[in-house]
C-alpha positions in Angstrom: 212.8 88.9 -69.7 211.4 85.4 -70.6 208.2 86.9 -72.2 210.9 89.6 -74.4 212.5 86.0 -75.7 209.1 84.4 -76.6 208.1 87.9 -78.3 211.2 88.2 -80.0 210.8 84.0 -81.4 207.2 84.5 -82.0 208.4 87.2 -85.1 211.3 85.3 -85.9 209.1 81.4 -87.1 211.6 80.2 -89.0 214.6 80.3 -86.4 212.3 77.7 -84.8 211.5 75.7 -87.9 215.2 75.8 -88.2 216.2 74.4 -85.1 213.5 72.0 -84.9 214.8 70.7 -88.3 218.4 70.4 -86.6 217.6 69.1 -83.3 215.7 66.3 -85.3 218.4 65.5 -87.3 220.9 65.3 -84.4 218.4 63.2 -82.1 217.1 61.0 -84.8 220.0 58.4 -84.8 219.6 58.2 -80.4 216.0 57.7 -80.9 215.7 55.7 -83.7 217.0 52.4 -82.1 215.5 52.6 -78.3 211.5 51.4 -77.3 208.9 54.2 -78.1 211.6 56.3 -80.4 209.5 55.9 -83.6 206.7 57.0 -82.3 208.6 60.2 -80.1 209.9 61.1 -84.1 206.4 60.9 -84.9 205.5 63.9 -82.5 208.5 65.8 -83.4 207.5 65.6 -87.3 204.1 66.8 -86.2 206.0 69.7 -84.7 208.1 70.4 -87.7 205.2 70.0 -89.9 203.2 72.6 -87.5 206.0 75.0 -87.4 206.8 75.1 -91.4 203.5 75.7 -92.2 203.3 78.8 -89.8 207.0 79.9 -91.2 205.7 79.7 -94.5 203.7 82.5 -94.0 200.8 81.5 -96.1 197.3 83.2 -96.3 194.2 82.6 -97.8 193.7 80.0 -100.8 197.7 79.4 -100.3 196.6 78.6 -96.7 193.9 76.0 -97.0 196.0 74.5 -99.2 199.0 73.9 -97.1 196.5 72.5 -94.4 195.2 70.0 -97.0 198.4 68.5 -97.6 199.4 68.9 -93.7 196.3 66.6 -92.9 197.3 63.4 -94.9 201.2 63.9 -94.6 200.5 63.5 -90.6 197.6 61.0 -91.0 199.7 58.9 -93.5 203.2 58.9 -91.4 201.4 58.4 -88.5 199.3 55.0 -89.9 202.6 53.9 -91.3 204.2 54.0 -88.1 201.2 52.3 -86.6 200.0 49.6 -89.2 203.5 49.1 -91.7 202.7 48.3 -95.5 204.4 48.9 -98.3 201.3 51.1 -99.8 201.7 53.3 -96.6 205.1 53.9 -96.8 205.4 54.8 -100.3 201.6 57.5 -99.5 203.4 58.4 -96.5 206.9 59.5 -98.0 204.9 61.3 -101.0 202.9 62.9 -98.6 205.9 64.3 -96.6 207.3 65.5 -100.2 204.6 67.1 -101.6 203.8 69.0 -98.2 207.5 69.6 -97.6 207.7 71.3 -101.4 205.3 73.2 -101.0 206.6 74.9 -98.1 210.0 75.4 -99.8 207.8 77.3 -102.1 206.1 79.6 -99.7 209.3 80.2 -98.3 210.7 81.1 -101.6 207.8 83.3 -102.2 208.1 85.2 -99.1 211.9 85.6 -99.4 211.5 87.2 -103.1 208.4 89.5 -102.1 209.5 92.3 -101.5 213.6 94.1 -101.6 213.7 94.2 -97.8 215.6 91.1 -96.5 214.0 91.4 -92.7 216.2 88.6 -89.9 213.7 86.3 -90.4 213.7 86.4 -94.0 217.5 85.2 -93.7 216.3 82.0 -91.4 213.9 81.5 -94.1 217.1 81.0 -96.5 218.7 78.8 -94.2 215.3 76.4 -93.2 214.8 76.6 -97.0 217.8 75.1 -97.9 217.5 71.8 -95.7 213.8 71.5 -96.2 215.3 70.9 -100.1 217.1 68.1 -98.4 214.3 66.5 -96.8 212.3 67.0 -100.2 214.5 64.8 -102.1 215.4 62.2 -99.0 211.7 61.6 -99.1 212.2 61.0 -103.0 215.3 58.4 -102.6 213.2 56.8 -100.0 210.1 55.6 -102.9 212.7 55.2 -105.0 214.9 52.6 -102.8 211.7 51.3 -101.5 210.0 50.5 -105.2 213.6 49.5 -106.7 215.6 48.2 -103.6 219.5 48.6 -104.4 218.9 51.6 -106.0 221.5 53.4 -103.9 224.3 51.4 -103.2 226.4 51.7 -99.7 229.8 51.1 -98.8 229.3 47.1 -96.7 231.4 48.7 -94.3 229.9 51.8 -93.5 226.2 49.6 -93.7 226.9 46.4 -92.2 223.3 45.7 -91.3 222.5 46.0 -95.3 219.8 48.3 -95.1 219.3 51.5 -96.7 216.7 53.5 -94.6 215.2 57.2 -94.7 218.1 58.3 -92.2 220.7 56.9 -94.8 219.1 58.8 -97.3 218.6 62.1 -95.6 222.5 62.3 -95.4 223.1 61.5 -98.9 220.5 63.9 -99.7 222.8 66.5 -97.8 225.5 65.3 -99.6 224.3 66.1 -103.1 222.9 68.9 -102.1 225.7 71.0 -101.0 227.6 69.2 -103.6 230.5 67.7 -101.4 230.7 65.2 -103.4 229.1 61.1 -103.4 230.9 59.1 -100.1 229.8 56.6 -99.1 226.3 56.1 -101.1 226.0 56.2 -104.7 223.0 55.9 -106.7 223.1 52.9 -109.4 219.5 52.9 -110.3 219.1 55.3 -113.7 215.9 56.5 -111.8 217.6 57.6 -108.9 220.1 58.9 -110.9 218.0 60.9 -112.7 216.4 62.6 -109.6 220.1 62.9 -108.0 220.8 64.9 -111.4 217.9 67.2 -110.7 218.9 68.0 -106.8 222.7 68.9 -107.6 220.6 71.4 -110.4 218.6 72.6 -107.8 221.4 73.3 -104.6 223.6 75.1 -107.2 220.6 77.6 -109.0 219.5 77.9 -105.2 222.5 79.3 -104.0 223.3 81.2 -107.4 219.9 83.2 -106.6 220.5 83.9 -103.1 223.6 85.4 -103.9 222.7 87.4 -106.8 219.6 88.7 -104.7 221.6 89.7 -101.7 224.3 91.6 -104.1 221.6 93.1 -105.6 219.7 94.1 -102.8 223.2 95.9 -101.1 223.8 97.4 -104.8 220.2 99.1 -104.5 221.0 99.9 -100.9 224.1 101.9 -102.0 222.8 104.2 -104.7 
């Protein structure tokens, strides 16, 4: 029975990208704050990192380059963990970006190949849609880090006064299933800007999964 379950997750890669993505968003706020946690969301990046690169599904050319930007988005995080620096932080969150975007393209790619929408291809949706998220936090977080301020956050909801990656990630979420701004607003025209762009980007995303999916079950019919 136990090797049927590890069959059955080994086909389906990106119901494990997507609950890596969403067991690291519901541990990071316990880890973030005790001895060694930094460097235990370290490893689980490394995981995620591992894991969306193999849900991607990319061969060849498309391949090597997902491994080129895997190598310096885990070297980068993991030297910025280890040494600090502004320079590192700002490599490492670009690094994340560009490695995370291009996985939201694979995904995309593999999703829109063919007009077979296989179980897997529907976690791809779902691990699609909050790797956008992570995308743009990794944006806010150059963008707060070279223009601090740029987001501005309720005193009472941040009464330590810092705006952090985790701060941003949730924001990100906010904007990008377009809940509407909380807590955090963006005051920066910069940040602004990019905020403009992600609220663009959640509302064409779901406009083309749902116009793929009626079109698919129209095809289906006939």
């Amino acid at each position: 029975m136990r090797f049927v379950i590890l069959r059955q997750l080994r086909r389906l890669p990106n119901l494990l990208l997507l609950s890596a993505l969403l067991a690291q968003v519901l541990a990071w706020p316990w880890l973030d704050g005790i001895p060694g946690g930094r460097l235990m969301l370290v490893g689980f990046d490394w995981v995620i990192l591992v894991l969306a690169l193999r849900a991607a599904r990319a061969s060849g050319a498309e391949a090597r380059l997902g491994w080129w930007l895997l190598g310096p988005a885990v070297a980068l995080h993991a030297a910025e963990v280890a040494f600090g620096g502004s320079g590192l932080y700002v490599a490492s969150q670009l690094g994340q970006a560009a490695f995370h975007g291009f996985v939201v393209t694979c995904l995309m790619r593999y999703v829109l190949r063919d007009d077979v929408m296989t179980l897997d291809e529907l976690w791809a949706l779902a691990s699609l849609y909050v790797l956008l998220a992570f995308v743009f936090a990794y944006l806010y977080a150059v963008i707060e880090h070279l223009a601090p301020g740029a987001f501005f956050i309720n005193p009472t909801n941040n009464p330590d006064g810092v705006t952090g990656w985790w701060e941003l990630l949730y924001f990100s979420f906010t904007c990008l299933t377009s809940v509407g701004f909380g807590e955090i607003t963006p005051v920066h025209d910069v940040a602004r800007s990019v905020v403009m762009l992600q609220q663009v980007t959640g509302v064409l995303y779901l406009a083309i999964v749902i116009s793929r999916l009626i079109g698919m079950n129209a095809r289906r019919r006939e």
